[in-house]
C-alpha positions in Angstrom: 0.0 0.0 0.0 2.7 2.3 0.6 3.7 1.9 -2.6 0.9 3.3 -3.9 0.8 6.4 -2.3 4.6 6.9 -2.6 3.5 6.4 -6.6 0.4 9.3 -6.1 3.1 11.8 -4.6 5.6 11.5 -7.4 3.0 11.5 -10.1 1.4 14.6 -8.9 4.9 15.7 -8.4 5.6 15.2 -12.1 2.3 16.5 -13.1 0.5 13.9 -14.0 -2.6 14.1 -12.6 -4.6 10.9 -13.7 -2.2 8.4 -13.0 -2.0 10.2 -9.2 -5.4 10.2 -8.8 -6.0 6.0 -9.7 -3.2 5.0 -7.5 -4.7 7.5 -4.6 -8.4 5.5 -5.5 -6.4 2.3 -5.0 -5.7 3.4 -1.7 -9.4 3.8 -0.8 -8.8 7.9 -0.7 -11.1 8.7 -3.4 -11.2 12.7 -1.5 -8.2 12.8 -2.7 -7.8 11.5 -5.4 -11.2 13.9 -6.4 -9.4 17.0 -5.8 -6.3 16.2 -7.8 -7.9 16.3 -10.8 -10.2 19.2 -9.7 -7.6 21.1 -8.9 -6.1 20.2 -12.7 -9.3 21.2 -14.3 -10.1 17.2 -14.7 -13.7 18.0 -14.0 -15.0 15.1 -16.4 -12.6 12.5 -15.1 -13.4 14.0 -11.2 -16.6 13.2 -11.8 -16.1 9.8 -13.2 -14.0 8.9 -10.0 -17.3 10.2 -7.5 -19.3 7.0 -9.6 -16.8 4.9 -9.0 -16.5 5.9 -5.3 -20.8 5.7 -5.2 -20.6 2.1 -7.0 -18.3 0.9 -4.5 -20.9 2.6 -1.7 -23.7 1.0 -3.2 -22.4 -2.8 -3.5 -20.9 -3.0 -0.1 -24.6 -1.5 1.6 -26.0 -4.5 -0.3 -23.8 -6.8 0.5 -24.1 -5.8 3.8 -27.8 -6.3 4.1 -27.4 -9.5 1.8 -24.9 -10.8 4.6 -26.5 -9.4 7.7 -29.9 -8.8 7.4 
């Protein structure tokens, strides 16, 4: 895991703000990994990244109540 975020810093380092943001969503930090490519003017790919954060959301609620309920 440490990798990965090591990999986010020198990617946004070297301004490349995609790859940063899919290693800091491998790292669960999809906060994170939204406001690198806000803050690039990524607005499309920003918003792609909040579905696949609300996806993720979605399947582990029902999974959840498929498990525990």
């Amino acid at each position: 895991m440490l990798q990965f975020g090591r990999a986010a810093e020198i990617y946004k380092k070297m301004k490349r703000p995609e790859e940063s943001s899919r290693c800091y969503e491998q790292l669960d930090n999809f906060n994170t990994a939204v406001t690198v490519l806000y803050e690039n003017d990524l607005f499309d790919l920003a918003i792609d990244t909040i579905k696949r954060y609300t996806m993720r959301i979605n399947v582990s609620i029902i999974y959840y109540f498929n498990v525990y309920a």
